[in-house]
MIROVEX-636112 format. One record per residue: x, y, z of N, C-alpha, C in turn; residue number from 1; residue in one letter. Coordinates in nm, 4 decimals. Layout:
BEGIN
ATOM|X|Y|Z|X|Y|Z|X|Y|Z|NUM|a .
...
//
This chain:
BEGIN
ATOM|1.4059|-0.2731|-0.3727|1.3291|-0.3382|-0.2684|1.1796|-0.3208|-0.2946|1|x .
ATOM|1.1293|-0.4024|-0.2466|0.9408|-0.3977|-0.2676|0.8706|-0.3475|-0.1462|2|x .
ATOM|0.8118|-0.2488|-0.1332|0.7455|-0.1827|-0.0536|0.6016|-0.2536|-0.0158|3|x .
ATOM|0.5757|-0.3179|0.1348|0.4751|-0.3584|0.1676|0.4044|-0.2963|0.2502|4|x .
ATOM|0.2810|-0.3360|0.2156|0.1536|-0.2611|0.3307|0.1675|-0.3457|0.4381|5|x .
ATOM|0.1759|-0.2570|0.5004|0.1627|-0.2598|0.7042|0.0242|-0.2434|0.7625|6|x .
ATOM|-0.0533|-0.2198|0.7444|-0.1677|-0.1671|0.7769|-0.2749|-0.0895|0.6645|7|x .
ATOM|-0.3923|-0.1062|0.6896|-0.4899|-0.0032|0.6037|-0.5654|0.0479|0.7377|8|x .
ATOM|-0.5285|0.1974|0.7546|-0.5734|0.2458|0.8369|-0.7086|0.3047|0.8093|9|x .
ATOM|-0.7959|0.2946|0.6989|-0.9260|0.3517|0.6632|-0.9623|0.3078|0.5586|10|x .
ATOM|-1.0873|0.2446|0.5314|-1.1299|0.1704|0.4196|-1.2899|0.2484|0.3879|11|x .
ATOM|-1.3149|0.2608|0.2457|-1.4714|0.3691|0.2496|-1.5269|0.2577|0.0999|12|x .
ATOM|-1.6293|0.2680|0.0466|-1.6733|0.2434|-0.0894|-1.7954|0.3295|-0.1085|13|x .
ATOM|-1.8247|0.3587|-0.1942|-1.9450|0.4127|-0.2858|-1.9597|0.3535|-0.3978|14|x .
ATOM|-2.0923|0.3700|-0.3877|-2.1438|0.3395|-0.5437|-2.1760|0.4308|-0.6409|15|x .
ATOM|-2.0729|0.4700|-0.7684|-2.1085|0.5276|-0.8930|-2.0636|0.5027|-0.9983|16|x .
ATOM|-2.1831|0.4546|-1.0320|-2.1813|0.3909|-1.1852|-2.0576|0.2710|-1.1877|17|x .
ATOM|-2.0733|0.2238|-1.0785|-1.9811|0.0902|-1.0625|-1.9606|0.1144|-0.8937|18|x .
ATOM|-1.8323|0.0755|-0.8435|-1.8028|0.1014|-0.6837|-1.6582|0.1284|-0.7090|19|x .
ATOM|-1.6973|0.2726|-0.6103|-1.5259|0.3476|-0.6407|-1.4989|0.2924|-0.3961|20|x .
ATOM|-1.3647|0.2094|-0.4334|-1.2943|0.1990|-0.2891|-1.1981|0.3034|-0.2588|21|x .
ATOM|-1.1834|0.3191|-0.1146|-1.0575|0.4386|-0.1042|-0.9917|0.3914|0.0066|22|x .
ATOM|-0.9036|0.3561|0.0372|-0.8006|0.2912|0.1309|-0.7061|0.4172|0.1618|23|x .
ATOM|-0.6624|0.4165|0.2596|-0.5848|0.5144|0.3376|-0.4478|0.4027|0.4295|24|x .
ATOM|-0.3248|0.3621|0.3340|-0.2901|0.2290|0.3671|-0.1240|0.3205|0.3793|25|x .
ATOM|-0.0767|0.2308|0.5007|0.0625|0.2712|0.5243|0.1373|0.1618|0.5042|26|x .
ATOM|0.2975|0.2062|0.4398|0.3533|0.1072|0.3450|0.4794|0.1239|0.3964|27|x .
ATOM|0.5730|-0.0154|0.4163|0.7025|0.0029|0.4356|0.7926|-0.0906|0.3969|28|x .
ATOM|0.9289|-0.0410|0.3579|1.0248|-0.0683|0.2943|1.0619|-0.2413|0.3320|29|x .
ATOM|1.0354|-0.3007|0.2233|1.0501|-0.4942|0.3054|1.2160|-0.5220|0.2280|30|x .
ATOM|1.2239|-0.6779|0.3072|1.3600|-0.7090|0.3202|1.3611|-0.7849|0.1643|31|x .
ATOM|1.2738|-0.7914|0.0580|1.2624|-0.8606|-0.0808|1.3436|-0.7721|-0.1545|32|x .
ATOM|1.3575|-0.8159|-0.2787|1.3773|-0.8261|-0.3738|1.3007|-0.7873|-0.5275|33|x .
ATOM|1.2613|-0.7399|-0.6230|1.1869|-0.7308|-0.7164|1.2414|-0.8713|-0.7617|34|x .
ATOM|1.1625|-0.9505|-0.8094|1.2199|-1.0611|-0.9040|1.2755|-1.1979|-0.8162|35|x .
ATOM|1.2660|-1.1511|-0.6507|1.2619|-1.2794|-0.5784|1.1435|-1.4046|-0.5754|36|x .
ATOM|1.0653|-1.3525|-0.5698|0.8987|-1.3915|-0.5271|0.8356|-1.4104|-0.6634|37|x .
ATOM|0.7344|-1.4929|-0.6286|0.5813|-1.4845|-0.7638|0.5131|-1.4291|-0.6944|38|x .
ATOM|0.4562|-1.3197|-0.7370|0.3040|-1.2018|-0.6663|0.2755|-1.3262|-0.5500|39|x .
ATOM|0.2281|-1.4398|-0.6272|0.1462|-1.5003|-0.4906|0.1798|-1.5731|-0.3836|40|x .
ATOM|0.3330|-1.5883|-0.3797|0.4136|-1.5678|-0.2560|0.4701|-1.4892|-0.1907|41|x .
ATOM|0.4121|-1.3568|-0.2289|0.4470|-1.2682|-0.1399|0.3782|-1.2485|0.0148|42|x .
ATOM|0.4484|-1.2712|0.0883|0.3380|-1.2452|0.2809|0.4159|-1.2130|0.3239|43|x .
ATOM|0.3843|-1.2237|0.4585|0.4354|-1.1317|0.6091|0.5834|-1.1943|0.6403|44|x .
ATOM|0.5461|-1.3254|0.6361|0.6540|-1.4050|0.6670|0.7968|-1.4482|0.5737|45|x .
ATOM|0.7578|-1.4219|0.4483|0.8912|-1.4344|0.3772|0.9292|-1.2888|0.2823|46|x .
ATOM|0.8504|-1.1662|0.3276|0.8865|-1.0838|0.3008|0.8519|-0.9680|0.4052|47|x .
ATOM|0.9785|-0.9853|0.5023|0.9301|-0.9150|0.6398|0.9820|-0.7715|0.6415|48|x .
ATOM|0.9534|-0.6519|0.6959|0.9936|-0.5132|0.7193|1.0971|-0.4721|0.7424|49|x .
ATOM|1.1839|-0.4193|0.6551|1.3269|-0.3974|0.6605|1.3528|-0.2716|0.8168|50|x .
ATOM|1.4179|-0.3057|0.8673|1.4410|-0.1886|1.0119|1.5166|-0.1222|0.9570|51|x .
ATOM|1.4430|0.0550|0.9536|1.5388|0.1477|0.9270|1.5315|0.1592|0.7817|52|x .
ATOM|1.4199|0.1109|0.7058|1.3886|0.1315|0.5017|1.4656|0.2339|0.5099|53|x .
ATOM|1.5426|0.2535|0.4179|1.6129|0.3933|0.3590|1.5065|0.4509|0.2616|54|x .
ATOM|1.4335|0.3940|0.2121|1.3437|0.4986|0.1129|1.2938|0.5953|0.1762|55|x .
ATOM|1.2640|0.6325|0.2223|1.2535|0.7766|0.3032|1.3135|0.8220|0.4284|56|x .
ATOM|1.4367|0.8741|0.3593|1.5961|0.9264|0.5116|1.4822|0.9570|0.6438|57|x .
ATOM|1.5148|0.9236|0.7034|1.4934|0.9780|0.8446|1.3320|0.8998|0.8777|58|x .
ATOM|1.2609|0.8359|0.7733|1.1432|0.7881|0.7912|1.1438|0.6393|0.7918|59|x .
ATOM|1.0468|0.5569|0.8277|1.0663|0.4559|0.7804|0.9327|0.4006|0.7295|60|x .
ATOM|0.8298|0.4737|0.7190|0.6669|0.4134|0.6636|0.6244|0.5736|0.5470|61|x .
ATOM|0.5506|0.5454|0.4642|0.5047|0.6116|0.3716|0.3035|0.6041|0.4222|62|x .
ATOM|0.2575|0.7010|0.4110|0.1339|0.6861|0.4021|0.0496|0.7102|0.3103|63|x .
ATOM|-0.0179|0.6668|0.1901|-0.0911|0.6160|0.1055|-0.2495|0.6609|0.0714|64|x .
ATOM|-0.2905|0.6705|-0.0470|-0.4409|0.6885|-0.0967|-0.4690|0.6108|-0.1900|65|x .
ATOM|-0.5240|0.5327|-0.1585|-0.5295|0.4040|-0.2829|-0.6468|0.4138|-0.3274|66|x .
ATOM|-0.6996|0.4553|-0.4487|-0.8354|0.4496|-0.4882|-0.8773|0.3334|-0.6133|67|x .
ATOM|-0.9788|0.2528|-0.5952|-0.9994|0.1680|-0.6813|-1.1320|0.1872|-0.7535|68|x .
ATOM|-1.1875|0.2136|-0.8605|-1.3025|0.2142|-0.9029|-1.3561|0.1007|-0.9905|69|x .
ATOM|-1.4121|0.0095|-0.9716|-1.4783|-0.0807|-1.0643|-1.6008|-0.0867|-1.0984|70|x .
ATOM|-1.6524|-0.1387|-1.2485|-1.7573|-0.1593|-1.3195|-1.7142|-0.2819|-1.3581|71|x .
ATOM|-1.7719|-0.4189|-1.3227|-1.6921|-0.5227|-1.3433|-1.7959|-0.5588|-1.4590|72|x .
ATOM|-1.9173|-0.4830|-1.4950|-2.0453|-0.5047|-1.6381|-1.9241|-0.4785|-1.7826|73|x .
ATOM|-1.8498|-0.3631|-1.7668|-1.7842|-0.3157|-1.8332|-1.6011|-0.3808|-1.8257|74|x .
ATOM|-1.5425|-0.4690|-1.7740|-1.4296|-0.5232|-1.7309|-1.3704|-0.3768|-1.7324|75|x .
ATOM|-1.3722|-0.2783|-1.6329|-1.3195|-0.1839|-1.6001|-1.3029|-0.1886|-1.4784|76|x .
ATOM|-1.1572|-0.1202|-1.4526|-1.0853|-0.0945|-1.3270|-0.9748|0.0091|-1.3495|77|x .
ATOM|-0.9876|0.1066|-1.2468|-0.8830|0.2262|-1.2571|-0.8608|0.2598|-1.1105|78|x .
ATOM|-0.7148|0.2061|-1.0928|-0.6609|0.2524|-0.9830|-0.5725|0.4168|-0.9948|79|x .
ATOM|-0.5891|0.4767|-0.8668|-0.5116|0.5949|-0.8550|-0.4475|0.5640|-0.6784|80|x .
ATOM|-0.2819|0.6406|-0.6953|-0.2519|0.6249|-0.5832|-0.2084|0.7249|-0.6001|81|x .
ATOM|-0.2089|0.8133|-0.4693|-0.1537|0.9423|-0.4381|-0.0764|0.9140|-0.2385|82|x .
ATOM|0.0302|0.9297|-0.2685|0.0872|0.9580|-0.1477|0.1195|1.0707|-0.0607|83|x .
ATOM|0.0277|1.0452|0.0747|-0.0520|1.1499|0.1379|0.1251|1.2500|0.1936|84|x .
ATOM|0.1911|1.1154|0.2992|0.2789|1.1925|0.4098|0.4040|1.0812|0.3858|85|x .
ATOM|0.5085|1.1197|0.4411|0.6190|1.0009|0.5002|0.5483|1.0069|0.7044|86|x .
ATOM|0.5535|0.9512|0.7272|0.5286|0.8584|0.8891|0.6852|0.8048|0.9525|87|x .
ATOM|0.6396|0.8513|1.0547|0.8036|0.8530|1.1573|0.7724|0.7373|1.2011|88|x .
ATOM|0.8794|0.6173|1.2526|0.8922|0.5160|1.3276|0.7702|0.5343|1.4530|89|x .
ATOM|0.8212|0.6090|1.5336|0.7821|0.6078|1.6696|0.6237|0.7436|1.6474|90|x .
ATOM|0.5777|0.7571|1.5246|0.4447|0.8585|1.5223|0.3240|0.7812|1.5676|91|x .
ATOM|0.2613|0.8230|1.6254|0.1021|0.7503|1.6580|0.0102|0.7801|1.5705|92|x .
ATOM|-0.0641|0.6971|1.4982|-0.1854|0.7334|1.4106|-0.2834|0.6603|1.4309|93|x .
//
């Protein structure tokens, strides 16, 4: 299954020596397919939130650190993702 973002709960940028972004984005288990879709039909509407994702027992959202740094002088880009928590259905954030 393909895991979609639900929300970006915090967005930051700086500038060094290019612009590094940092997203703080919560992600959950959708009703797709790998190999259903082309990237650029993927949306809300034909790839909607599976109730109850099994990718994380007892959870159903993952919460996320998405860091992007670009120098677009240099065609450089380096993403890092580090996953912070699993997020309960019914948690408030």
């Amino acid at each position: 299954m393909i895991a979609r973002c639900t929300l970006v709960l915090k967005a930051t940028s700086q500038v060094v020596a290019g612009v590094k972004y940092t997203f703080e984005v919560l992600y959950g288990e959708s009703t797709c397919k790998k190999g259903d879709f082309l990237a650029a039909d993927l949306n809300a509407t034909n790839c909607q939130l599976k109730s109850g994702g099994r990718r994380a027992v007892g959870f159903v959202f993952k919460l996320y650190e998405v860091e992007l740094w670009e120098k677009p002088w240099e065609n450089f880009e380096q993403f890092n993702v580090k996953k912070l928590r699993n997020v309960a259905a019914d948690e408030e954030l």
